[in-house]
C-alpha positions as CSV (number, residue, x, y, z in Angstrom):
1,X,0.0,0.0,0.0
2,X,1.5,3.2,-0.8
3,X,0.5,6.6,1.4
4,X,-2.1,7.6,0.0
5,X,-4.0,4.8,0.5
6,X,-3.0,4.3,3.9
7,X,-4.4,8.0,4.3
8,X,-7.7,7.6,2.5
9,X,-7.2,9.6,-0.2
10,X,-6.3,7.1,-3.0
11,X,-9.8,7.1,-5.6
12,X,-8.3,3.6,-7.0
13,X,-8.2,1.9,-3.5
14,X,-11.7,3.1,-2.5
15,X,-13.1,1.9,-5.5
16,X,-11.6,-1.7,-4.8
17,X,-12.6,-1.5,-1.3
18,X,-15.8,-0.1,-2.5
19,X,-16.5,-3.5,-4.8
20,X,-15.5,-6.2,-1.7
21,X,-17.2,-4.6,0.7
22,X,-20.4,-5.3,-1.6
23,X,-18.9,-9.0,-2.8
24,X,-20.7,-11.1,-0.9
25,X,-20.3,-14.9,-0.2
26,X,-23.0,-17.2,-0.6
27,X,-24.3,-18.7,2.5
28,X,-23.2,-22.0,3.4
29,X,-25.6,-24.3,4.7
30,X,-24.6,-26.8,7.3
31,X,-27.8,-28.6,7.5
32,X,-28.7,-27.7,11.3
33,X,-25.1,-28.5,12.6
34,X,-25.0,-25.6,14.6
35,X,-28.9,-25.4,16.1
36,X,-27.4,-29.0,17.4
37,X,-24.8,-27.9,18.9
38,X,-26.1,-25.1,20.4
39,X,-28.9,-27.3,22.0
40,X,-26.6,-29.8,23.3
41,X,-24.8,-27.0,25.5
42,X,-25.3,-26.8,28.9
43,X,-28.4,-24.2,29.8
44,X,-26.2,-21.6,32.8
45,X,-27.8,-23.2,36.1
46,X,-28.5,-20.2,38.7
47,X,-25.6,-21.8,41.1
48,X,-22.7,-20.7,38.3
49,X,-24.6,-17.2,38.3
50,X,-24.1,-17.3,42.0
51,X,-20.5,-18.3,42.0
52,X,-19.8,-15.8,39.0
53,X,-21.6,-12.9,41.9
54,X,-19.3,-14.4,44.4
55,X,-16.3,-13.7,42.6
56,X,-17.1,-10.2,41.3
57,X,-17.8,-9.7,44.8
58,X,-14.2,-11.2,45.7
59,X,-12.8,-9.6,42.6
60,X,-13.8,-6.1,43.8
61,X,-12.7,-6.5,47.9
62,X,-9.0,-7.6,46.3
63,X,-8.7,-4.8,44.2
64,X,-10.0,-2.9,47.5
65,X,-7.5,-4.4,49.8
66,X,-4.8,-3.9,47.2
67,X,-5.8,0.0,46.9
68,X,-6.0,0.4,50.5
69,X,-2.5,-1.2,51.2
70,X,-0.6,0.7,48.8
71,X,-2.8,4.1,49.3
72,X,-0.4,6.3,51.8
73,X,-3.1,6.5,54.5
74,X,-0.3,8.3,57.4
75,X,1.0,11.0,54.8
76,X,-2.9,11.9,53.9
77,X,-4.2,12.0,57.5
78,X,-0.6,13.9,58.5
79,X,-1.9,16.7,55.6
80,X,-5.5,16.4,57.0
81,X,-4.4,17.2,60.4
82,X,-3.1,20.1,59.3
83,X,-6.2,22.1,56.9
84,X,-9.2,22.5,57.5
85,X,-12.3,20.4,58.7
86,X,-13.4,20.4,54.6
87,X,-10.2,18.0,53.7
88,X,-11.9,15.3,55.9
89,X,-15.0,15.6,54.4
90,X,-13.4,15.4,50.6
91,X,-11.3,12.4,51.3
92,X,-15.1,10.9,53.0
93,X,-16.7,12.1,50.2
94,X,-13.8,10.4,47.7
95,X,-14.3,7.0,49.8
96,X,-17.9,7.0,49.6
97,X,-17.8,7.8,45.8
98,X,-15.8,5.1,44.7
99,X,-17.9,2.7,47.3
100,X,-21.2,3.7,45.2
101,X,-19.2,3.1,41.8
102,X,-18.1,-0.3,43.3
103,X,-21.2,-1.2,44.4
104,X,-22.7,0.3,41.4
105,X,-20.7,-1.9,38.8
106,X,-21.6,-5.1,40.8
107,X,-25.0,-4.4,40.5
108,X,-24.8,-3.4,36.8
109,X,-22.8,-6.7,36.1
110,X,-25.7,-8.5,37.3
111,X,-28.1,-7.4,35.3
């Protein structure tokens, strides 16, 4: 391919991409091999939907204990200490924030 094409502006290369994009391949029947297949898989029993909550659950206190051991909690509070009353309600207000989006992608993933 030479520039051009590779920036969109070659008439010759959108032509040929014009005439595959509308080439289309006949449809090959596989006389109901896949409808089979399909039927003979396992339906999702609502145990492995409860083990798949369990570990999004698990998957999201990790990634909590993780943040929480490497966040410096001693230099924040040390800085807290010394502003004002409104620090400890932002870094309260951060917690609780990214408690509800937690919470809020669990219960999305659910659904």
């Amino acid at each position: 391919m030479n520039d051009s094409a590779l920036k969109g502006k070659d008439p010759d290369f959108d032509a040929w991409l014009g005439q595959q994009l509308q080439f289309s391949e006949p449809y090959l029947d596989n006389d109901g091999f896949c409808e089979q297949v399909m039927a003979q898989l396992p339906a999702p029993s609502r145990r492995s939907e409860r083990r798949a909550t369990r570990v999004q659950y698990a998957a999201v206190v990790v990634a909590s204990a993780i943040v929480a051991c490497l966040f410096p909690f001693d230099k924040v509070l040390t800085e807290a200490a010394q502003q004002t009353i409104s620090l400890y309600s932002l870094i309260g207000m951060g917690m609780l924030g990214s408690l509800v989006v937690m919470t809020g992608g669990i219960v999305a993933a659910r659904r």
